[in-house]
N, C-alpha and C positions, 0 to 999 in steps of 0.2 A: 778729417775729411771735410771739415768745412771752409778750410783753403780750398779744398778740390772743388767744391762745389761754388764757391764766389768764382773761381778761373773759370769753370764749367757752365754757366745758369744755364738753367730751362728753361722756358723755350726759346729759342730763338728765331730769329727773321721772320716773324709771323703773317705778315701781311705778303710780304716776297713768299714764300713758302706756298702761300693759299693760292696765290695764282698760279705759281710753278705747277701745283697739283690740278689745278683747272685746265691748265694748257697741255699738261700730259694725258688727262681724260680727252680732251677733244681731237689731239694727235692718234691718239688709240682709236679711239671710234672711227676716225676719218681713215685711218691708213688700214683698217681690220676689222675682223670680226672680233671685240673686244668681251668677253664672258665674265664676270668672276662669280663664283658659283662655292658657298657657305657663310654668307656676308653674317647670318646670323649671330656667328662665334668669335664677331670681333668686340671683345670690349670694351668698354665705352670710356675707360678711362687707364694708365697704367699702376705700375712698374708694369714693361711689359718688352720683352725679347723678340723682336720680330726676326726670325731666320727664314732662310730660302733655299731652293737650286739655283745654282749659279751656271747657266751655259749661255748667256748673251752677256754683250756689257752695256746693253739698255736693261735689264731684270731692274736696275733700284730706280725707275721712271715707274713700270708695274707696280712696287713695293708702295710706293709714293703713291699710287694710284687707285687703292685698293679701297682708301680712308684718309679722312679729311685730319690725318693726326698731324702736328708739331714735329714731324718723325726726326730723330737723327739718326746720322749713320757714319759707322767702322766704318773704313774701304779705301783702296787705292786710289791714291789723287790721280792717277791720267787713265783713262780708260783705253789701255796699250791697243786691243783690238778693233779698236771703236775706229772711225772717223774723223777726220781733224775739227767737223763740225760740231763737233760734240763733246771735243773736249774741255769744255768752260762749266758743263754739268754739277763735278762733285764742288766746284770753288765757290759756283755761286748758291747752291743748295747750303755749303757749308757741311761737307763729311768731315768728322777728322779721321784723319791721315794714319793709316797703318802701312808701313810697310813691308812688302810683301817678301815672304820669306822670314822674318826676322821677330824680332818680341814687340815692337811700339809699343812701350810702356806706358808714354804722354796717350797714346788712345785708347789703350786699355784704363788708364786710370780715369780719361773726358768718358768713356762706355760705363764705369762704374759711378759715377758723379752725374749722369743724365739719369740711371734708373735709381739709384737712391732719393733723384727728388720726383720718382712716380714719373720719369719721364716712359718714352718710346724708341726703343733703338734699333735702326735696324744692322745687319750683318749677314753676312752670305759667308758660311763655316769653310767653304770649300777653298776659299779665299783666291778663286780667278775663275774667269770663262773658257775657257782651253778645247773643253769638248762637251757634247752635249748628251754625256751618261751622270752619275754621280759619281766621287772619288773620296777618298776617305779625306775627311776633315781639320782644318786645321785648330789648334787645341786653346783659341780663345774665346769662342763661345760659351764651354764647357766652365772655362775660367771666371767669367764671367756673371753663368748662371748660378753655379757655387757662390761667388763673393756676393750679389747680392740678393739672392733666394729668389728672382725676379720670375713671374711665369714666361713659359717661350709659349709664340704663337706659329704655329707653323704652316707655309704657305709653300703651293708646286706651281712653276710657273707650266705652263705646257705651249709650244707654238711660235714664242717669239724668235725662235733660231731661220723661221719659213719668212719672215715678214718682209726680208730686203728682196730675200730670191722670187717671191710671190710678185712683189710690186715691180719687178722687170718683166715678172709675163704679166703684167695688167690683170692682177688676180689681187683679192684682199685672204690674205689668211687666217684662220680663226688661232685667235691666241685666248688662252682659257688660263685663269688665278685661282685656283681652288685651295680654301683656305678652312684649315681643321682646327680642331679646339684646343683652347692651352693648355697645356700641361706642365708638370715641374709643380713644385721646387724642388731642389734637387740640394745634397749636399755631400760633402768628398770630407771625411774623416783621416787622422794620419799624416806622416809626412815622405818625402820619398818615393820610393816607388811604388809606395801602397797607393796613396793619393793620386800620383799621378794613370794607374791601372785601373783608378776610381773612374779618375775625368774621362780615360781614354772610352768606357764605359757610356757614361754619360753624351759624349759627342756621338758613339755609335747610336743611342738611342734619339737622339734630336734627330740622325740622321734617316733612321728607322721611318719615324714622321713624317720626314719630308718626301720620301720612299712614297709612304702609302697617297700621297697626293698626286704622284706622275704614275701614266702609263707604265706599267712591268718593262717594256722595250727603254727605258729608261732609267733602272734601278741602279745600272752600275754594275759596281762593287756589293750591294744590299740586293742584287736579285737574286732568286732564290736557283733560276736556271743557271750551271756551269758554266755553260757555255759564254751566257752573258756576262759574268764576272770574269772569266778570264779576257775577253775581248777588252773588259772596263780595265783590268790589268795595266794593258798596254798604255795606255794614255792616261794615268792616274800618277804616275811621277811630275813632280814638283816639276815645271818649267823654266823657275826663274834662278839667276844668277845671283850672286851675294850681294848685289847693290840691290834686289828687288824688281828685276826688270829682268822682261826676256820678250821674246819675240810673237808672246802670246797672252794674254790675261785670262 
């Protein structure tokens, strides 16, 4: 691991980083009504797993926004749904690069190499922004959390889906971060489909988490009303093609 970790070092672009995060709090404030509401339960230092809801493809500007960390982050190099102004975000933050649909083992392996040196990572399990319930998980967070015992911190983003359509009726939207305590470590025994019925386990539960941080109208798949899970049903298939690209993130 310690090739992984000379490929990988921590932290990175630290001084670019701290103003990226300064310019996303002063866009927030400026364009919203910006909240985050549990700052208490951010630790002050890692290993530490940061996961989300994912139903905007600004959410990791939020994530960024929350705390003055080093953060890195999983995720898709183009933000498919975003704007073309926007797409320069993950390159010059420096994500690496998962692609979507598929295993990125180079980012799984840079995601295990940033928290074994006590880094900050973050990741959105859902793995795109497509619609704005939850949907069940994609299985590298879970992998994740196993390989390096790391605690997950879990954060619900709530509002940022209002914030384009708000700002054309000359209206600021209240977008709210409520952020819950860490939980984990976690670990997956076995090999095969024991292991893997472990993880699948373990990703329900991160996802359980990020549940109790959003409004019940936004559970998903995790709410406890029928009705609502079957409606999250619909829009809970995988969008993207086998290059990792679809017409939707």
């Amino acid at each position: 691991m310690t090739e992984a970790i000379q490929q990988y070092p921590y932290p990175r672009r630290r001084v670019l980083r701290y103003l990226l995060i300064r310019l996303a709090r002063v866009v927030l404030h400026t364009l919203s009504d910006f909240q985050v509401i549990g700052r208490e339960n951010l630790p002050k230092t890692g290993p530490l797993l940061v996961v989300g809801n994912h139903f905007h493809f600004g959410d990791p500007v939020i994530a960024v926004a929350i705390a003055l960390w080093p953060m890195e982050f999983l995720g898709g190099f183009q933000f498919v749904d975003g704007p073309t102004y926007v797409h320069w975000i993950p390159s010059v933050w420096g994500f690496y690069k998962l692609r979507r649909g598929n295993a990125s083992k180079d980012a799984l392996r840079a995601g295990t190499a940033v928290l074994q040196q006590n880094g900050i990572l973050g990741i959105f399990p859902e793995g795109g922004s497509w619609a704005d319930v939850l949907r069940p998980p994609r299985p590298g967070t879970a992998y994740l959390a196993v390989r390096t015992g790391a605690p997950i911190l879990p954060i619900g983003i709530d509002g940022l889906t209002n914030l384009f359509p708000y700002l054309h009726q000359k209206k600021r939207a209240t977008v709210t971060v409520r952020i819950g305590k860490p939980f984990g470590p976690f670990k997956a025994e076995g090999r095969g489909r024991e292991r893997r019925k472990q993880l699948d386990a373990i990703s329900d539960e991160i996802m359980l988490q990020i549940a109790a941080l959003l409004p019940p109208s936004h559970h998903g798949v995790y709410a406890t009303d029928p009705k609502l899970r079957a409606e999250a049903e619909k829009v809970s298939a995988w969008p993207y093609d086998e290059a990792g690209e679809g017409n939707v993130s």
